[in-house]
C-alpha positions, 0 to 999 in steps of 0.5 A: 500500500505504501509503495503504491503511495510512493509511486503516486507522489513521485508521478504526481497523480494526486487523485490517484493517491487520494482514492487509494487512501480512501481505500485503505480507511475503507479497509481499516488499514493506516498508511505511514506517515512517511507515505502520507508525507510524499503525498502532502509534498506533492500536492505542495508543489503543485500549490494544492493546499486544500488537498495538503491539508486533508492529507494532514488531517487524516494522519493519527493525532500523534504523527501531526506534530511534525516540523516537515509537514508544517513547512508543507503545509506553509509552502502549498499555502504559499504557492495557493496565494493563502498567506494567512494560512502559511502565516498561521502554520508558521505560528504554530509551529513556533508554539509547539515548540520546534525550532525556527528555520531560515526557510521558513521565515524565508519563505513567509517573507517572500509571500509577503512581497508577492502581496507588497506588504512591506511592513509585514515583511519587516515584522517577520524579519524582526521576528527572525533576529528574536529567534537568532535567525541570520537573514540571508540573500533570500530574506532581502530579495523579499523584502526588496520586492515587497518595496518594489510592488509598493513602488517605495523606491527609497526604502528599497534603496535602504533595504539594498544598504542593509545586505552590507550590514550583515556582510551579504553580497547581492547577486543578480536577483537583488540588483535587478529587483532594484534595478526594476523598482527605480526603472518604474520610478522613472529613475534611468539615472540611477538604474544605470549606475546600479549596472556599473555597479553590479558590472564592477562587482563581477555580477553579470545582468540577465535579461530581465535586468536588460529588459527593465531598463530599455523598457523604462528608457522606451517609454521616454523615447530614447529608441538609440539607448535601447538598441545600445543596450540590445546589442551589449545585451547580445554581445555578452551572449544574452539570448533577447526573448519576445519581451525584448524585440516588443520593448524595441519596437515599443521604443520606436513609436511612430518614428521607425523606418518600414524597413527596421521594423521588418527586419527585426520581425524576421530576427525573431522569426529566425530566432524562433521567437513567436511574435505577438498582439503586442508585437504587431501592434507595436510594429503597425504604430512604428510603421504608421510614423513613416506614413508620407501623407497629407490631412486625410490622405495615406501612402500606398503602394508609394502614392497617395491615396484617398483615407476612404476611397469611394466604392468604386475608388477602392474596387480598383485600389484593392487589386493593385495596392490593397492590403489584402493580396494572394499574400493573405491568401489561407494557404500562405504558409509563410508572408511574402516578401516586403519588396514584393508589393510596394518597395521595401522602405514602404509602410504598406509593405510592412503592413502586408508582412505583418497581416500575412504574418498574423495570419499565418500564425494565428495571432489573436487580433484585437482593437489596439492592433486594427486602430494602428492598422488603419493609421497605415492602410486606411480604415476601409482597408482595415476593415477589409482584413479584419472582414477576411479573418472573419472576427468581431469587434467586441462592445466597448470601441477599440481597446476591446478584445477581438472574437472569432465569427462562429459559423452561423454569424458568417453564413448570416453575413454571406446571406447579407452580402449575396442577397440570399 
């Protein structure tokens, strides 16, 4: 019975071993504590309090005061967002009398800064030095991210301070923390002296630190300080993620080339990057900055075209310059390339590429995304893409999600269209 147990923790199929141990109450049989034990521990990691805990109660009265099964119980809790309960099991198992570990604060203090609960976390660590506990690296990379989420910049600077104190290095996790913290309180300045430091100190950044940085400095518009950051970041052999190439094109805003946009879009491909909504719709806002056009007017194919043509106007346009070329067809497997439709510095172009791409991946589309379609193509033949993949506009205007038609709205639509 036992090694059945076993064999269920270690494959995870908690329902299994719930049943099982059903069947050996049903019997009058006791399972071990131990086996009972590899269960909880699965079903903590997994983030299942509720199921921890029954497995908890069912054990004999005397096998529950167990300094293992109360960090299980704490840690389920956790990952199940029930800080509360962790908190109480932490409690208690200092009121039994076992003695206090590092993990467990640890762990305590750490839900506390998922939450930004800065003062609670503090309290936990004053509880920690109360029981001769040493706080280590974890313990303030809690309490960093508590001030983090609380955007208290200036008491994560002196929780920074503290690691001095009791002579703990911080390491990749602690600076970029920091480093995320003062990038979204606008302090670029004082992130970029944090990177010298951790640089000096012989802690390498990692992505997310990249990251965060060249976000804070797109929101400013500072798109050749990103792409110095992009290329040191591949220089030390750091592999860019979607996040990445989106904070580029983010930083770009209405002022890159068709051109760079494209580019970049086939690095991710043949990084095997998937590109997303925000990726295309980053890419459409870069594009719409290149748009050489009059009040009401748009490029397309490089010449200047009405923004709403007349019926007639757009049943000629829409063989020649239209965004919707055999490119778009549902048997492309991949789009066409730029220099194939309207030159390859032209926004049409890179508008054809991305709506090929969209639909040969089958990117979810949405509001933001048809809005800066339109800046570059025009609304009508906006509209004529977002009719081809066959999606409605959900309620509540252009910042609203997208759905598919179903087949009865599009066979209704025919109806519509062909006077059936």
């Amino acid at each position: 019975h036992n090694l059945v147990l076993k064999a269920c923790a270690n494959a995870g199929d908690i329902k299994s071993a719930q049943a099982w141990l059903q069947r050996l109450h049903a019997n009058s049989l006791t399972p071990s504590a131990r086996s009972v034990g590899k269960v909880m521990e699965a079903s903590a990691k997994r983030g299942q309090y509720d199921s921890a805990l029954s497995l908890f109660e069912s054990l004999a009265d005397e096998d529950r005061p167990n300094p293992i099964f109360y960090n299980l119980l704490m840690d389920a809790a956790i990952k199940s967002s029930r800080l509360s309960d962790a908190t109480t099991w932490l409690v208690q198992s200092l009121s039994v009398g076992f003695p206090p570990e590092l993990l467990s604060f640890n762990a305590i203090i750490h839900g506390q800064g998922q939450l930004g609960e800065l003062a609670a976390a503090r309290e936990w660590l004053r509880r920690m030095h109360l029981s001769s506990i040493q706080p280590d690296e974890a313990t303030y990379n809690g309490l960093l991210q508590a001030a983090s989420k609380a955007q208290d910049t200036s008491s994560a600077m002196e929780i920074f301070e503290e690691f001095k104190q009791y002579g703990i290095k911080p390491g990749v996790i602690s600076y970029t923390t920091l480093i995320t913290a003062l990038c979204k309180d606008r302090q670029i300045d004082r992130a970029f002296e944090l990177l010298g430091q951790m640089r000096s100190e012989s802690v390498e950044p990692n992505l997310v630190t990249y990251n965060s940085i060249m976000s804070s400095l797109a929101t400013v518009g500072k798109s050749e300080e990103v792409e110095a950051l992009f290329s040191e970041l591949k220089a030390r052999g750091l592999k860019p993620d979607r996040v990445t190439y989106n904070v580029i094109l983010n930083s770009w805003g209405q002022s890159g080339s068709s051109e760079r946009v494209i580019r970049l879009l086939e690095d991710m491909r043949q990084s095997n990057i998937q590109p997303n909504t925000i990726t295309y719709t980053a890419a459409l806002k870069a594009c719409s900055g290149s748009v050489h056009a009059r009040t009401g007017a748009v490029a397309v194919g490089g010449s200047t075209a009405p923004a709403s043509p007349s019926p007639s106007a757009s049943a000629s346009a829409t063989s020649s310059s239209s965004p919707l070329p055999s490119n778009y067809s549902s048997s492309t497997s991949q789009p066409s390339s730029p220099s194939s439709s309207s030159g390859p510095s032209s926004p049409t172009a890179a508008a054809d590429y991305v709506c090929a791409a969209i639909r040969r991946d089958g990117v979810e589309v949405d509001g933001r995304l048809l809005a800066a379609l339109s800046k570059v193509v025009g609304q009508q033949r906006c509209n004529e893409f977002r009719d081809s993949l066959g999606v409605v506009v959900a309620e509540g205007g252009s910042m609203s999600p997208i759905r598919r038609r179903s087949d009865a709205e599009n066979r209704i639509r025919r109806q519509i269209d062909y006077g059936w």
